[in-house]
N, C-alpha and C positions, 0 to 999 in steps of 0.2 A: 654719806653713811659709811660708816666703820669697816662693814661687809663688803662693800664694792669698792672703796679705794686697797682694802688686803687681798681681794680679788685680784686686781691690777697687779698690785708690787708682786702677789707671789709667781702670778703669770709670766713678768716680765723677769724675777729672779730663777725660774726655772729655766726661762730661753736662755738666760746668758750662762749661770750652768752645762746646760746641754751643750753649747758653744763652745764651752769650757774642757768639757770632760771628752768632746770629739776631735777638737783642734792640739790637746796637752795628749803627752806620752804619761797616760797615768795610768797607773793599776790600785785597783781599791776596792774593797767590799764595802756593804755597808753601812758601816760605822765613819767609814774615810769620806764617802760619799756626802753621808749628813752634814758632818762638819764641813767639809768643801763648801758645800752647797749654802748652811748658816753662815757660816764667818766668810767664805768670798761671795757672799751675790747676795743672798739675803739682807744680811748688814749692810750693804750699800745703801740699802732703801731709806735706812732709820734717818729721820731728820725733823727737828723741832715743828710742833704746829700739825703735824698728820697723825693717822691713828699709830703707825710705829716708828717710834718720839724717843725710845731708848733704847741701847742695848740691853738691859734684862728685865725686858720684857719678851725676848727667848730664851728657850731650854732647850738642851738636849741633852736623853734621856732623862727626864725630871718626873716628879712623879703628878698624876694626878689620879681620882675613881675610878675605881672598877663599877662596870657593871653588879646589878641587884642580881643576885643567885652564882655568881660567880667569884665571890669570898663565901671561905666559912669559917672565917674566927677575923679581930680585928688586923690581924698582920697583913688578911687576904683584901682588904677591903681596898686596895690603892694597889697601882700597876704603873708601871715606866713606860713612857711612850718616846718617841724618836725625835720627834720634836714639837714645842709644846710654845703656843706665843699669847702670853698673858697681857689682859688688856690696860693693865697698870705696870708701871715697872717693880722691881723688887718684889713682885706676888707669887707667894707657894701656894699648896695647897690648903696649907693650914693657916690659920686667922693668927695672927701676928697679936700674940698676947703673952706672957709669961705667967706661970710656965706655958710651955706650948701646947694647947689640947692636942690631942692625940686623933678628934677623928675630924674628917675631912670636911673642908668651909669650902675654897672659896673654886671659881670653874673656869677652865680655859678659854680664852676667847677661839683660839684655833689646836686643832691638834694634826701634825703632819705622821703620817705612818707610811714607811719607807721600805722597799724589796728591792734589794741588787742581787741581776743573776752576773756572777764575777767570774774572774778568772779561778776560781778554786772549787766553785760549785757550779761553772757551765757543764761540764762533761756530767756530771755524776745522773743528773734525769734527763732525760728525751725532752726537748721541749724545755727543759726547766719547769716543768710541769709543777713541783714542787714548791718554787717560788709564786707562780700563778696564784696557785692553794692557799697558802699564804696571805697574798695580798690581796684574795675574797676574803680573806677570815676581817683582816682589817681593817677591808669595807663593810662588813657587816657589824664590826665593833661601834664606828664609827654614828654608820644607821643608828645604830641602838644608845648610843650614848645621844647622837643630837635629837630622836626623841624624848630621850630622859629629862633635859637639858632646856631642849623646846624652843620656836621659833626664831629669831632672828640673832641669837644670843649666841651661838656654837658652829662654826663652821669647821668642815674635815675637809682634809685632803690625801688621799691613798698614792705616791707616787711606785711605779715600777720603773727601773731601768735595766736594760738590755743590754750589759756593758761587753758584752761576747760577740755580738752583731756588728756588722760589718753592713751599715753605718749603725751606730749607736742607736739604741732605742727609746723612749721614755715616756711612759705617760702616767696624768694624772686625770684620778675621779674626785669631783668634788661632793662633799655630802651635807648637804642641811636641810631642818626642821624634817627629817627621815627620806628625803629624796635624793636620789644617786644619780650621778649625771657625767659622763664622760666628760670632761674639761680642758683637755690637754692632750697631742700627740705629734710625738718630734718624731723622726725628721717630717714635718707639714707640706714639703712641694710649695712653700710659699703661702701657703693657707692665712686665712686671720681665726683669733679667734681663740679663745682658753677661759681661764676660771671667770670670767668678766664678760664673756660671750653668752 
């Protein structure tokens, strides 16, 4: 199934990531993070014959719907997400016809939504608290989008990283068909176990 081999690869693309970003003299917020994180470790996975079989069949920041009540004219009805992996390649949101309708068709098979607390905004909250706040709001978007959405068709992933922590932090919640579920937290002591657990 589609949902458990993307389980796996994003599991396996966020360890190497985290590997990544603890081993390298990097500094990034992020926007550097996502892209890091899509184009070096992500893109590795893509290969003929599995569910992610092309390069654009990712986005980042690309657009897809907003939530019901949260437009209120049609410019509001679509929002950028952080990164977005569509289950065809070359797929927007909009239905590929000319001219291009203007409201929104077609739906992500995943949507990743991403909090770096960084080198520019560690100091500023206690805790980072702010980013936390944050990366609930994301996870409740998410909830509410794969109810919209509905079972087996939408999965999310809410990553945070702790790039200020000594050792690195990171984790992710995975969300489908409205269920939230912790999936992910590096450094593990060796743990098994993530979006596919």
């Amino acid at each position: 199934m589609a949902i458990a081999e993307l389980d796996a690869i994003v599991e396996q693309s966020l360890r190497s990531f985290y590997q990544d970003i603890c081993d390298a003299e990097l500094c990034g917020r992020e926007n550097e993070m996502v892209n890091l994180y899509a184009l070096g470790h992500l893109a590795k996975h893509i290969r003929q014959g599995t569910m992610l079989h092309d390069l654009t069949q990712i986005g980042i920041e690309v657009t897809v719907r907003q939530l019901p009540r949260l437009h209120h004219e049609l410019k509001w009805m679509t929002v950028r997400k952080d990164l977005v992996i569509w289950e065809f390649p070359r797929t927007t949101l909009w239905k590929a016809e000319k001219p291009c309708n203007r409201m929104p068709n077609n739906e992500p098979l995943a949507v990743m939504e991403w909090k770096v607390n960084h080198f520019l905004n560690g100091g500023v909250h206690e805790e980072n608290l702010a980013a936390h706040e944050q990366h609930k709001g994301d996870i409740d978007w998410l909830r509410r989008t794969s109810c919209r959405i509905g079972g087996e068709s939408f999965i999310g992933y809410s990553v945070l990283v702790q790039d200020t922590k000594i050792p690195k932090h990171l984790s992710c919640v995975r969300v489908q068909a409205g269920e939230v579920r912790s999936a992910l937290s590096l450094p593990d002591n060796g743990a098994t176990g993530g979006p596919s657990a």
